[in-house]
N, C-alpha and C positions, 0 to 999 in steps of 0.2 A: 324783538321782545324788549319791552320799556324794563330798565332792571330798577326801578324804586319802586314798580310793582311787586318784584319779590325780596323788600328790604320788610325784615320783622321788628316788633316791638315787647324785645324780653320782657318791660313793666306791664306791658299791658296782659301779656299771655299771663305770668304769674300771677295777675291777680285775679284775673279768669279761673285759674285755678283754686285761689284761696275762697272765690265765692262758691266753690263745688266744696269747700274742707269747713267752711261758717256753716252751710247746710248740712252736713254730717256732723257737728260739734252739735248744733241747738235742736237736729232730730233724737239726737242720744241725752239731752238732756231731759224732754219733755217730747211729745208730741205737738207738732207745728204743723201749721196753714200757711199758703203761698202769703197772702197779702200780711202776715205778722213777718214773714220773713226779708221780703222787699222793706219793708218801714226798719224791719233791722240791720240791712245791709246797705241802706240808704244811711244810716247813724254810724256807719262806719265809713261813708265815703263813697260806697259802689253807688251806681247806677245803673239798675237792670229792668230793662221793659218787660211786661210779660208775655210778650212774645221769647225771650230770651230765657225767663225763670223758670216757666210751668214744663217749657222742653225738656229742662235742664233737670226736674222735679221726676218728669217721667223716665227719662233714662236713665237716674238712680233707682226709682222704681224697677225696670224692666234687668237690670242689671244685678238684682237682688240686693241692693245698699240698705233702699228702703222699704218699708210697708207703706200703704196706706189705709186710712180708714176712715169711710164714710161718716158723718156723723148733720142732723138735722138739725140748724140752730137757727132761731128764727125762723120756721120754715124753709129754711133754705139749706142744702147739702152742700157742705163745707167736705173737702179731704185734709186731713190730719197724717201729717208723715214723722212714723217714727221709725228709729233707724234696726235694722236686721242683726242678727247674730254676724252673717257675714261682713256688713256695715260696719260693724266692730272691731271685726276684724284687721279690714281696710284702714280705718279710722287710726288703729293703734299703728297699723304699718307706715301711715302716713305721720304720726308724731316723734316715732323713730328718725323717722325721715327729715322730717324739720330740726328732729334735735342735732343731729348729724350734721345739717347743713347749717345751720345757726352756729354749732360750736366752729366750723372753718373758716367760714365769712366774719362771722364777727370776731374771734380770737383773731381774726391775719396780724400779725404785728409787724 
């Protein structure tokens, strides 16, 4: 077994993770669509194909995070995700969780 196949990438996993907590932060603020969300996480430095996003869209979906909802603009059917009562939930557990983790990392003296 080649072992640099199993060496990880802590920045890279974390910020995997922060573009699952950007989509929970800007479904709670308004109701959003995949392509405003890539243009917005593209202005923060991510790069996410949409092979990678709309997954990512649906299994906060099926997970009860998010809703979604149908809506006809332009002729065309757009889904709009806003975030769940449970999403809220999660959401607030994960801010906890940041503050928590911010105060020891960054306090370390």
């Amino acid at each position: 077994m080649n072992l640099s196949s199993k060496k990880i990438n802590p920045l890279r996993r974390f910020k995997k993770s922060a573009i699952i907590i950007h989509i929970l932060y800007h479904a709670r603020k308004e109701p959003v669509y995949g392509s405003w969300i890539k243009k917005e996480l593209e202005a923060h430095g991510y790069h996410v194909s949409d092979g990678n996003l709309y997954p990512w869209l649906n299994r906060l979906e099926i997970s009860g995070l998010l809703n979604v909802e149908k809506r006809n603009v332009n002729g065309k059917i757009r889904k709009y995700y806003s975030i769940t009562d449970a999403g809220e939930e999660h959401f607030r557990q994960i801010q906890d969780y940041l503050n928590e983790l911010f105060k020891e990392v960054m306090d370390d003296k």
